[in-house]
LOPA-783485 format. One record per residue (C-alpha): residue number from 1; residue in one letter; x, y, z. Coordinates in steps of 0.05 Angstrom, whole numbers, plus 5000, padded with zeros to 4 digits. Example, Ala and Ser with C-alpha at 12.3 -4.5 7.8 and 13.67 -1.06 7.14 Angstrom:
   resi   resn     c1     c2     c3
      1      A   5246   4910   5156
      2      S   5273   4979   5143
END
This chain:
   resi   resn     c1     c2     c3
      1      X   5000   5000   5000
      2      X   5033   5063   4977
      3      X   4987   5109   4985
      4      X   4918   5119   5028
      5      X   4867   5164   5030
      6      X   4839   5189   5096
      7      X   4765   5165   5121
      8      X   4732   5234   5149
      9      X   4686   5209   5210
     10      X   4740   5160   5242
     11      X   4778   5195   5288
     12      X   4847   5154   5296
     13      X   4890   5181   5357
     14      X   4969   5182   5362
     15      X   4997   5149   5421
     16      X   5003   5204   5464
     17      X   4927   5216   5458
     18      X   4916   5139   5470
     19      X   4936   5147   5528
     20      X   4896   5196   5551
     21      X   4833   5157   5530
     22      X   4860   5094   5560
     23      X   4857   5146   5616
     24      X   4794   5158   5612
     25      X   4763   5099   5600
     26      X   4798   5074   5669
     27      X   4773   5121   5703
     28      X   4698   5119   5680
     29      X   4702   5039   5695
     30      X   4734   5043   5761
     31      X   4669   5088   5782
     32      X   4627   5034   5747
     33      X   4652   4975   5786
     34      X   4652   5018   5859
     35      X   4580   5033   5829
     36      X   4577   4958   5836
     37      X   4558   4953   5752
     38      X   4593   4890   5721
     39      X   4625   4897   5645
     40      X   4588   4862   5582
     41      X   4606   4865   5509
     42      X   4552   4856   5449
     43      X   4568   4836   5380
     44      X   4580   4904   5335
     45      X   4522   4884   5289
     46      X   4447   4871   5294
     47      X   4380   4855   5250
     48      X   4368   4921   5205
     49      X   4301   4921   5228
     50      X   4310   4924   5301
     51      X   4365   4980   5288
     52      X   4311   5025   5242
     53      X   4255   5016   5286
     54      X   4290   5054   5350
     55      X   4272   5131   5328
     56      X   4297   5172   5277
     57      X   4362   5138   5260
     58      X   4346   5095   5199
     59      X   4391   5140   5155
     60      X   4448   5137   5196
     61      X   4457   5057   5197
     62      X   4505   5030   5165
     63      X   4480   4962   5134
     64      X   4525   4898   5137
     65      X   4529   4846   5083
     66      X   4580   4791   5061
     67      X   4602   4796   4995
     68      X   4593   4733   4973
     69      X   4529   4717   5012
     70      X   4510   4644   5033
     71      X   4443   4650   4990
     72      X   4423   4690   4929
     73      X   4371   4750   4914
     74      X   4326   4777   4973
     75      X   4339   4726   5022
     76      X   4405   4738   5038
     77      X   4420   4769   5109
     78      X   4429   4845   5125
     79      X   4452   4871   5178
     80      X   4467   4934   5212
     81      X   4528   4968   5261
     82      X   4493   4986   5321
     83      X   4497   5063   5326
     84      X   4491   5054   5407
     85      X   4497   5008   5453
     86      X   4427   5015   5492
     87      X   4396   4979   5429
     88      X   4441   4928   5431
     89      X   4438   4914   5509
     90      X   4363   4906   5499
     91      X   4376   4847   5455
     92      X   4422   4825   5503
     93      X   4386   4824   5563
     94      X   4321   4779   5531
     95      X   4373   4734   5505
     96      X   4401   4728   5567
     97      X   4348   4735   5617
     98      X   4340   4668   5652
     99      X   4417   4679   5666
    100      X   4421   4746   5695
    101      X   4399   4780   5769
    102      X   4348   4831   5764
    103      X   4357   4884   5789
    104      X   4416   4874   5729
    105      X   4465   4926   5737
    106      X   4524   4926   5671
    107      X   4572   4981   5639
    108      X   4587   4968   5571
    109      X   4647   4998   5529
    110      X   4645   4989   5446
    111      X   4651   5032   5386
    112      X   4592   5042   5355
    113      X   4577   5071   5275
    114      X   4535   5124   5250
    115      X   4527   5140   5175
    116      X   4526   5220   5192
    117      X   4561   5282   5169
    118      X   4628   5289   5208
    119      X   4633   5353   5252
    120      X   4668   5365   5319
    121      X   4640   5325   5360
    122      X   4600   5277   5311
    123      X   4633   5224   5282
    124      X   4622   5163   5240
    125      X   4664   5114   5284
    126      X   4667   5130   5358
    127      X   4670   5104   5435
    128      X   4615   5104   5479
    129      X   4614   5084   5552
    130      X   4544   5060   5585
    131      X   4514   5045   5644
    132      X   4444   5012   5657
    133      X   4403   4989   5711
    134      X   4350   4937   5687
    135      X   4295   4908   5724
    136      X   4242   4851   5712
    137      X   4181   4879   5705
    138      X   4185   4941   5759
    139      X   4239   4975   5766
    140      X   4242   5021   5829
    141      X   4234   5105   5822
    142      X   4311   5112   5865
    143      X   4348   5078   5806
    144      X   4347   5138   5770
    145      X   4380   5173   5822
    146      X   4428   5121   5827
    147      X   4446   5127   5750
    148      X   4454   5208   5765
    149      X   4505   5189   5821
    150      X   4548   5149   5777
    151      X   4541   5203   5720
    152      X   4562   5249   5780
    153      X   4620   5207   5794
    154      X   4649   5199   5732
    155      X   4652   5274   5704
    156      X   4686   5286   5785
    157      X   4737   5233   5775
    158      X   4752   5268   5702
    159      X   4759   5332   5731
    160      X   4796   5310   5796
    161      X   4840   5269   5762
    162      X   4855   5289   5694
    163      X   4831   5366   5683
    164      X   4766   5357   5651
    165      X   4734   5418   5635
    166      X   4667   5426   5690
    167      X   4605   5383   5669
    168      X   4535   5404   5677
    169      X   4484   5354   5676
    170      X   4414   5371   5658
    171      X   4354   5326   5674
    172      X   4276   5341   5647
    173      X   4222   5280   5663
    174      X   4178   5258   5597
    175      X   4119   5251   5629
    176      X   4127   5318   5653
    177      X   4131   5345   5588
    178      X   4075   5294   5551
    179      X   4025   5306   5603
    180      X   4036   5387   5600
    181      X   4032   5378   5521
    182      X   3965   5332   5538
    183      X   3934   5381   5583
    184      X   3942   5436   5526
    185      X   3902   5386   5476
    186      X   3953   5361   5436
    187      X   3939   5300   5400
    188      X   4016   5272   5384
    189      X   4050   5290   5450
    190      X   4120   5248   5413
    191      X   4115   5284   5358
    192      X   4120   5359   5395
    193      X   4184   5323   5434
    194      X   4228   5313   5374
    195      X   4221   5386   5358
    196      X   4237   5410   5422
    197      X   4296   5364   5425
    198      X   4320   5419   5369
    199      X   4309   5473   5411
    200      X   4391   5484   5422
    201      X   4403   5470   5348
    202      X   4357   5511   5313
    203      X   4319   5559   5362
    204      X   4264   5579   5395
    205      X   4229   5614   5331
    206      X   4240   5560   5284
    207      X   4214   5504   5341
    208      X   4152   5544   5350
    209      X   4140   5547   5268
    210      X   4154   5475   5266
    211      X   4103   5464   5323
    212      X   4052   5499   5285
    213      X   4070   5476   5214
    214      X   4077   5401   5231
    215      X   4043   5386   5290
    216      X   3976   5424   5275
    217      X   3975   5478   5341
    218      X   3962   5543   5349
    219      X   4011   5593   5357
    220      X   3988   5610   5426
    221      X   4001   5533   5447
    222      X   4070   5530   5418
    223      X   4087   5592   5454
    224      X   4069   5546   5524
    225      X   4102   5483   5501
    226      X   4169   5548   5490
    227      X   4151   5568   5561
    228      X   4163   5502   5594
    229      X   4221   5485   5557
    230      X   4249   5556   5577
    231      X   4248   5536   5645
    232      X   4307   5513   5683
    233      X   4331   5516   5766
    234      X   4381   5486   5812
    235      X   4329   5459   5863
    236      X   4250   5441   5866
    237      X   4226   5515   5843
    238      X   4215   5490   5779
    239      X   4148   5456   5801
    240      X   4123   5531   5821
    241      X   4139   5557   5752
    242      X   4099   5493   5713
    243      X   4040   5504   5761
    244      X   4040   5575   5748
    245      X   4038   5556   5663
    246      X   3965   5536   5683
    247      X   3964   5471   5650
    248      X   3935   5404   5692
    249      X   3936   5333   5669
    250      X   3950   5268   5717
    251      X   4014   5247   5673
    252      X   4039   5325   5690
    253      X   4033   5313   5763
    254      X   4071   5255   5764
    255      X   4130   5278   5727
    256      X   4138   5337   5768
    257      X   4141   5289   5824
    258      X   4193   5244   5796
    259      X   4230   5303   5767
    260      X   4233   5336   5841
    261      X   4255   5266   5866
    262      X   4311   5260   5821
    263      X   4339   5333   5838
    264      X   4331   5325   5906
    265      X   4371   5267   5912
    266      X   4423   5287   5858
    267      X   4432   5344   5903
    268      X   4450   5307   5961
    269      X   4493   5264   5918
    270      X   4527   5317   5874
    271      X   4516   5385   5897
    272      X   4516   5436   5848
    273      X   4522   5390   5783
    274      X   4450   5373   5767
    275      X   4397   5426   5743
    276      X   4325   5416   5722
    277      X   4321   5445   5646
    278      X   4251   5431   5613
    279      X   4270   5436   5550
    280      X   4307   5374   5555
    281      X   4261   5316   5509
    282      X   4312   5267   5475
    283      X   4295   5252   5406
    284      X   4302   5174   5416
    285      X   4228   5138   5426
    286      X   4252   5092   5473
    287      X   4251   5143   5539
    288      X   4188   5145   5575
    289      X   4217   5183   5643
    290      X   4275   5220   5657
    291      X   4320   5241   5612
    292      X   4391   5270   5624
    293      X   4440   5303   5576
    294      X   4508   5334   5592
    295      X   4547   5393   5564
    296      X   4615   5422   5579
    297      X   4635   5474   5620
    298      X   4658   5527   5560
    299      X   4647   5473   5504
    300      X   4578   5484   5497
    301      X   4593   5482   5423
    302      X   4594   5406   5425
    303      X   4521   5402   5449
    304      X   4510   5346   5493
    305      X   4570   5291   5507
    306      X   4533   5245   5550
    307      X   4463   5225   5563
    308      X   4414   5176   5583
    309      X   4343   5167   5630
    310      X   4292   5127   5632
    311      X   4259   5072   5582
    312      X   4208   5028   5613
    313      X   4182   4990   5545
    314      X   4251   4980   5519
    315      X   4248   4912   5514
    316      X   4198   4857   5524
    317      X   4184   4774   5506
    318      X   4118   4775   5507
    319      X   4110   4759   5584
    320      X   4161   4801   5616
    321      X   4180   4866   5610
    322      X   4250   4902   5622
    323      X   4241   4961   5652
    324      X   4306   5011   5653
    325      X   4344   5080   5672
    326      X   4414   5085   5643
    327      X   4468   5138   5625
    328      X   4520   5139   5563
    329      X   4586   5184   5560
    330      X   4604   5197   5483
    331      X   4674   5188   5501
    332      X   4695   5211   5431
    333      X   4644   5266   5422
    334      X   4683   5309   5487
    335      X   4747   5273   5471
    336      X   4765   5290   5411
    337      X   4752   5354   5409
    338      X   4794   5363   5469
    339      X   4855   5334   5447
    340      X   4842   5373   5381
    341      X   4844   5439   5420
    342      X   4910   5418   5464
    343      X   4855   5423   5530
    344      X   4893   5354   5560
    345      X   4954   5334   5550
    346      X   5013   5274   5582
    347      X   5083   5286   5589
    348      X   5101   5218   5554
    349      X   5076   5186   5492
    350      X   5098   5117   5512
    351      X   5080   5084   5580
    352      X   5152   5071   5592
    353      X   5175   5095   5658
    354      X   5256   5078   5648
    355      X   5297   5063   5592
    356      X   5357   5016   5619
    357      X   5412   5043   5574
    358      X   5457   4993   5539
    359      X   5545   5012   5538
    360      X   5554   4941   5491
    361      X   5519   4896   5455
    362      X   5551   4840   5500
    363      X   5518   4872   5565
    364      X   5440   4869   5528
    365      X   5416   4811   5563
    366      X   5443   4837   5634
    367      X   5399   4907   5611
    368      X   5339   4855   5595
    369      X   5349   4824   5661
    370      X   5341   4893   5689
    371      X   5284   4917   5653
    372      X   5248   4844   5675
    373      X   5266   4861   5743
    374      X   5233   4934   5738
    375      X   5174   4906   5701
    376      X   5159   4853   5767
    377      X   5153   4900   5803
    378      X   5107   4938   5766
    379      X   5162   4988   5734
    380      X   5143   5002   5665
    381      X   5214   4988   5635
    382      X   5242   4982   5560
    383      X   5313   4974   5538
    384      X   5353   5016   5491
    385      X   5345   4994   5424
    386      X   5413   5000   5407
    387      X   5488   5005   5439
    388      X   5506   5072   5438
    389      X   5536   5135   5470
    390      X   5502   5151   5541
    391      X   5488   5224   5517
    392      X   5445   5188   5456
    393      X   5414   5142   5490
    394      X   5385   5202   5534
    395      X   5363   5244   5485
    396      X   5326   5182   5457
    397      X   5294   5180   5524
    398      X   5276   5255   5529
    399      X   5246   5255   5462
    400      X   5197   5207   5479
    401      X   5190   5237   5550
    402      X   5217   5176   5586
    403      X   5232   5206   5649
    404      X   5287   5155   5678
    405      X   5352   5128   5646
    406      X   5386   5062   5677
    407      X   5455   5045   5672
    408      X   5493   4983   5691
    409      X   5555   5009   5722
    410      X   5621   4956   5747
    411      X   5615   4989   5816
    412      X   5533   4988   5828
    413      X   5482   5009   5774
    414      X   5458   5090   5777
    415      X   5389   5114   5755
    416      X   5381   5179   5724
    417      X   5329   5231   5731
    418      X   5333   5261   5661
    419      X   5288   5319   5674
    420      X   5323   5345   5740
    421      X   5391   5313   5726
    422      X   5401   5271   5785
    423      X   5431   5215   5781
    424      X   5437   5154   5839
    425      X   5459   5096   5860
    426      X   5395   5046   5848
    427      X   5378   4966   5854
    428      X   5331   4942   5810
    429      X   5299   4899   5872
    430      X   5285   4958   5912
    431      X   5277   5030   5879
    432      X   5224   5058   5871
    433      X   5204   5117   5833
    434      X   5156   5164   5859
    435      X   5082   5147   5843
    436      X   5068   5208   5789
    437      X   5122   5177   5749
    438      X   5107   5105   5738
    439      X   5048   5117   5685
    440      X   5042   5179   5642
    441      X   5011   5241   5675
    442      X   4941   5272   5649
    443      X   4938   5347   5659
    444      X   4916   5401   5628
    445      X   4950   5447   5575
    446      X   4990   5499   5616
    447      X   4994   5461   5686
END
């Protein structure tokens, strides 16, 4: 291959940007698994029809099909690539269902594949990170506060540990919205939601002709269903402002209630991080609850780069049904961007902690007896890939910001500190760098 064209859509990172979403991906699973959620994997493809019949996505599936197909014409299998992973997990859990513990509790990781025009922050090819509660049949109201917790979690750990910019994560209840859409007299309460949902895209003036053009109300009703989504508070005052819209319905009532429950406990869980914002609907048909999407803290550009809430008809056999509440970070849609901008950055683009320098060619297996020794004891450790001057072998450390050189000396073996220029005497069975230095750092640009 002499030549290649790039693919726009599939972002492809350089090692030193690896690492940071290795990073990042660590840290979202270690607050899964303290969350108690256990790790699954589905197949990347599934039945075209179950992948179109999930809300407006059918244009953006890519379809799957051997070349040479095992049978000829119509009858030959298509597929799709799952453009999320909730879809998927649906599948998964009524194949699976006599083998699993409901309340089921998983976090999946997986690229998934949209046929979409590329843009920051949409891409054809990315990485998503989930989290789901399940239950059989019921699932309990405090599970969605649960999944805000972990959401909680996992944007604190990015910003504690590796300089995320501040998330804000904004929560809305469906039934809050359908029943205030009922109450007004509208016939297609789902069909108002989608064009809300493009409130932030397309604004308020253009969602209101929409309403009118395409849903068949009045001008003075679209101007409510603009009034509720225009509503937005840190704690329960939001309930005061609906009530004061005028609007009643049963289904209204009990999203308010739900909606109040979730930011009263997300409060206690995650001060200052959740915020009710009405016009929150989530375009997806699945989500019959609440529903939670995330933006960035200056990078409100990207729209929202996580999201989730509650689906109670997901998935069903016939007898049972699957209730669940469940949150996805687009790891790709913030990450790339951010790495794109120089926002994060490591001071190494290899894991290596120390480079064991070889004088001779004779003394290599001695350095790989070194670098063994290191690496037992959990010292990320790689040896010089050639003999050659000290001074060399340094630079080739330095320009790959290893931060330690080794060398095997007659009278006891020294370790260098190529940043600060110290240099001491060292056993490989008992020293011991300091803890920032034996995996790459995360920070952000500037620190």
């Amino acid at each position: 291959m002499a030549r290649t064209t790039p693919m726009s859509g599939f972002p492809e990172f350089l090692p030193a940007d690896r690492i940071i979403e290795q990073r990042v991906l660590d840290a979202l699973t270690t607050v899964f698994e303290l969350h108690g959620f256990g790790s699954v994997e589905t197949r990347a493809i599934e039945p075209l029809e179950v992948l179109a019949g999930k809300g407006e996505v059918d244009k953006e599936v890519y379809a799957v099909r051997r070349l040479h197909a095992d049978t000829d014409g119509d009858d030959a299998p298509v597929w799709g690539l799952h453009y999320d992973l909730t879809v998927p997990f649906a599948r998964y859990v009524l194949e699976h269902a006599g083998k699993l513990q409901f309340p089921f509790r998983r976090y999946q990781v997986q690229k998934v594949w949209r046929g979409e025009r590329p843009q920051e922050g949409r891409y054809r090819e990315f990485t998503q990170a989930d989290v789901d509660i399940v239950g059989a049949d019921v699932l309990a109201d405090h599970h969605d506060v649960e999944i805000v917790a972990v959401a909680a979690d996992g944007f604190a750990r990015l910003r504690r540990d590796l300089g995320f910019p501040a998330a804000v994560l904004r929560v809305n209840n469906r039934k809050l919205a359908e029943g205030f859409y009922t109450g007004l007299g509208i016939d297609d309460p789902a069909a108002v939601l989608q064009r809300i949902d493009k409130l932030d895209k397309i604004g308020p003036d253009r969602v209101a002709a929409s309403l009118v053009a395409d849903c068949g109300v009045t001008e003075a009703v679209a101007r409510s269903c603009l009034a509720l989504a225009e509503i937005a508070t840190t704690d329960e005052s939001f309930v005061d402002r609906v009530r004061a819209l005028g609007v009643d319905h049963p289904l209204l009532d009990e999203g308010l209630e739900l909606l109040a429950a979730v930011v009263r406990g997300a409060g206690r869980v995650a001060p200052g991080l959740v915020r009710a914002d009405l016009s929150i609907a989530r375009g997806l048909d699945y989500y019959t609850g609440t529903v939670l999407e995330t933006q960035l803290a200056g990078y409100e550009s990207l729209g929202s780069v996580a999201s989730g809430g509650r689906y109670d008809r997901l998935a069903s056999d016939g007898r049972r049904t699957y209730p669940g509440v469940g949150f996805s970070f687009g790891v790709s849609r913030m990450l790339v961007p951010l790495l794109g901008q120089g926002v994060l950055t490591t001071d190494r683009s290899v894991p290596t902690c120390v480079l064991v320098a070889v004088d001779a060619d004779e003394s290599r297996d001695a350095a790989f007896a070194t670098a063994t020794t290191l690496r037992g004891r959990g010292i990320p450790a790689e040896v010089a890939p050639k003999a050659d001057r000290f001074g060399k072998q340094i630079r080739y450390a330095d320009r790959r910001g290893i931060p330690y050189v080794w060398f095997a000396r007659p009278d006891g073996d020294e370790v260098k500190d190529i940043r600060s220029g110290d240099q001491v005497a060292a056993d490989a069975d008992s020293w011991q760098p300091p803890a920032d230095d034996v995996r790459p750092r995360v920070r952000p640009a500037g620190e």
